[in-house]
C-alpha positions, -999 to 999 in steps of 0.1 A, spaced: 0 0 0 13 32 -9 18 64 14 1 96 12 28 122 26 9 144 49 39 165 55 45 200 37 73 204 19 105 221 33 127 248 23 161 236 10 178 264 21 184 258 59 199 222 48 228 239 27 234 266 53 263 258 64 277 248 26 263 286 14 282 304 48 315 281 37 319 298 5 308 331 15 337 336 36 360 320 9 349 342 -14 354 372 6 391 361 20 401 353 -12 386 386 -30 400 406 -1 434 389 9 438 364 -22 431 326 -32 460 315 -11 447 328 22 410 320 8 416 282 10 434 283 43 407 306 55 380 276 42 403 250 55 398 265 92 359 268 90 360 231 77 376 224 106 355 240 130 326 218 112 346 188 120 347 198 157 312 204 158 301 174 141 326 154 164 321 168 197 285 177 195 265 154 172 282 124 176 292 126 216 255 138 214 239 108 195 273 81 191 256 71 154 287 63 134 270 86 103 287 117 127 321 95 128 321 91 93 313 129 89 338 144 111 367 116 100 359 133 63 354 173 71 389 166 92 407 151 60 395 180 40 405 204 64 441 192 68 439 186 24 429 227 24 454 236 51 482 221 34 482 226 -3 506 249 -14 486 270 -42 516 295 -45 545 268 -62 514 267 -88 525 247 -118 551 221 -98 523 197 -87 546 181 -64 550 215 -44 516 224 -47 504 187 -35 532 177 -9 533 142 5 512 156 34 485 167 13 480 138 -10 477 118 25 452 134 39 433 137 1 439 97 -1 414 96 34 391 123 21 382 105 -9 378 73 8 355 89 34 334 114 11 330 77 -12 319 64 23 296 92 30 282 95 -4 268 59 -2 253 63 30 233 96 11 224 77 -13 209 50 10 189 79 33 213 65 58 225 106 66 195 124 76 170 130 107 140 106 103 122 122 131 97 135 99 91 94 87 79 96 129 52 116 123 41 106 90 36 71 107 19 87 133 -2 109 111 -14 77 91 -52 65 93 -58 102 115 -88 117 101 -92 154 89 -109 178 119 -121 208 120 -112 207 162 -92 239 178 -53 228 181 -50 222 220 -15 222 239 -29 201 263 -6 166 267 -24 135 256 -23 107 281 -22 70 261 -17 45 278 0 27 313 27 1 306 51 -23 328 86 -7 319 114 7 335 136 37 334 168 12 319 150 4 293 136 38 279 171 51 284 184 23 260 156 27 240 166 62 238 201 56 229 193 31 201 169 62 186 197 85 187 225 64 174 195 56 145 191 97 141 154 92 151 147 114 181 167 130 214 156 125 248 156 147 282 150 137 312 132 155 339 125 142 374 102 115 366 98 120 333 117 109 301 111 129 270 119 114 235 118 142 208 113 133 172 138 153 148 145 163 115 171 173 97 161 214 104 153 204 140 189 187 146 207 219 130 193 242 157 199 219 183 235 235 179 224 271 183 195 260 210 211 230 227 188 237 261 157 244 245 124 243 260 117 204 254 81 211 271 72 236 237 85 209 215 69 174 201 77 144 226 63 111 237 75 109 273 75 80 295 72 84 334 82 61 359 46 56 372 45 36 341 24 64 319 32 72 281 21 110 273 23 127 240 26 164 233 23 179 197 36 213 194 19 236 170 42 246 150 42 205 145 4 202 139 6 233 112 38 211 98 7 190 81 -12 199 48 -47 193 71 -57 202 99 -59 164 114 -75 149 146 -51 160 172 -67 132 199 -58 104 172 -24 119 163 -10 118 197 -31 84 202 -8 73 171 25 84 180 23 70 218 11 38 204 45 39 177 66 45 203 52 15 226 56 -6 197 94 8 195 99 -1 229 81 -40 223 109 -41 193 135 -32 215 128 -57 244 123 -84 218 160 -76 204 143 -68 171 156 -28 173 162 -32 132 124 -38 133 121 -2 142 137 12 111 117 -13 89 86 4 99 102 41 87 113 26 57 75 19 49 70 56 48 82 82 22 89 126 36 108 149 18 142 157 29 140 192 31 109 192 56 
């Protein structure tokens, strides 16, 4: 059975940010100081990417798709850093032994990365999440509500959200916060997991979640800037009924050792990249 997408479409623009702030500053350095200094000056602010997409995205989630990123922004860096643009026309001044090194393990890693790209291995699924969640709901006319949606009362225990958690994050699926009793999992997308960086303590309580307390209740919240993510104006009770009930079936995977079960299910479900 196909899909409907019930997502809007997203703006590209956010996604290539950081690519379109990259060559901004080149251009500038190298207009105002000269192409020499313009790659060094781009080899610093690729490394600085590196560092952020070592220390905070992967210490953050430990998925191997931020290894694999920061391993390749690093090469690159050290590639830019080290050619020798001013012996222009001896090749083996211009690319020193140094240099071809590092390019050897940018290649190999941008190959690596490329794949995984390719194979919607790199991006946020917190977007497949909803539309899961957002299947079978029927159109309303009801007022949005910020009210949390109580679903359910399950036998669980705070080990096994936490490592439910963690196999979420390392799968680029959702976040999670905990908060005395409570433990928040937040569905993200690509956008979403960008301005984690710039908001890294935001107000979870605003945002989307599914959290689990230790008095065994599952609650869901649906921001509105979430609900007015959708084409329709759906049944908010039956959304939130739909994404606790996904996230108790996560958690049945999980205990069963059948995690990869969990990313079968999004693979049923199409979203647009950019959303």
């Amino acid at each position: 059975m196909s899909h409907i997408k019930k997502l809007k479409s997203g703006s590209p623009v956010s996604v290539f940010l950081p690519a379109i702030i990259s060559l901004g500053i080149f251009a500038f350095s190298a207009l105002l100081l000269g192409p020499e200094t313009g790659i060094k000056v781009l080899g610093y602010v690729i490394f600085i990417y590196a560092l952020i997409s070592f220390s905070f995205y992967y210490l953050k989630t430990r998925s191997y798709i931020y290894l694999i990123s920061s391993t390749y922004l690093l090469a690159f860096a050290f590639v830019l850093l080290t050619i020798q643009l001013q012996y222009a026309g001896n090749r083996m001044l211009v690319f020193p032994p140094i240099t071809r090194f590092f390019a050897i393990w940018m290649m190999i890693f941008w190959i690596w990365l490329f794949y995984l790209m390719v194979t919607d291995k790199t991006r946020w699924n917190g977007n497949k999440i909803m539309e899961l969640a957002a299947e079978g709901v029927e159109v309303s006319d009801d007022a949005y509500t910020e009210r949390p949606f109580p679903v359910a009362n399950i036998d669980f225990s705070k080990e096994e959200i936490m490592a439910l958690a963690s196999h979420l994050k390392k799968n680029l699926l959702c976040v999670d916060y905990t908060d005395g009793n409570k433990i928040y999992l937040v569905p993200m997308n690509n956008q979403e997991a960008m301005q984690l960086l710039l908001y890294p303590n935001f107000n979870v309580i605003e945002n989307t979640w599914v959290a689990f307390d230790t008095g065994g209740q599952v609650i869901v919240h649906i921001s509105r800037k979430k609900y007015l993510s959708f084409k329709e104006n759906l049944a908010l009770d039956q959304l939130c009924n739909n994404l606790g009930n996904l996230f108790i079936e996560f958690l049945i995977d999980y205990r069963k050792g059948e995690g990869v079960r969990i990313i079968d299910k999004l693979n049923t479900v199409k979203s647009d990249f950019f959303a």
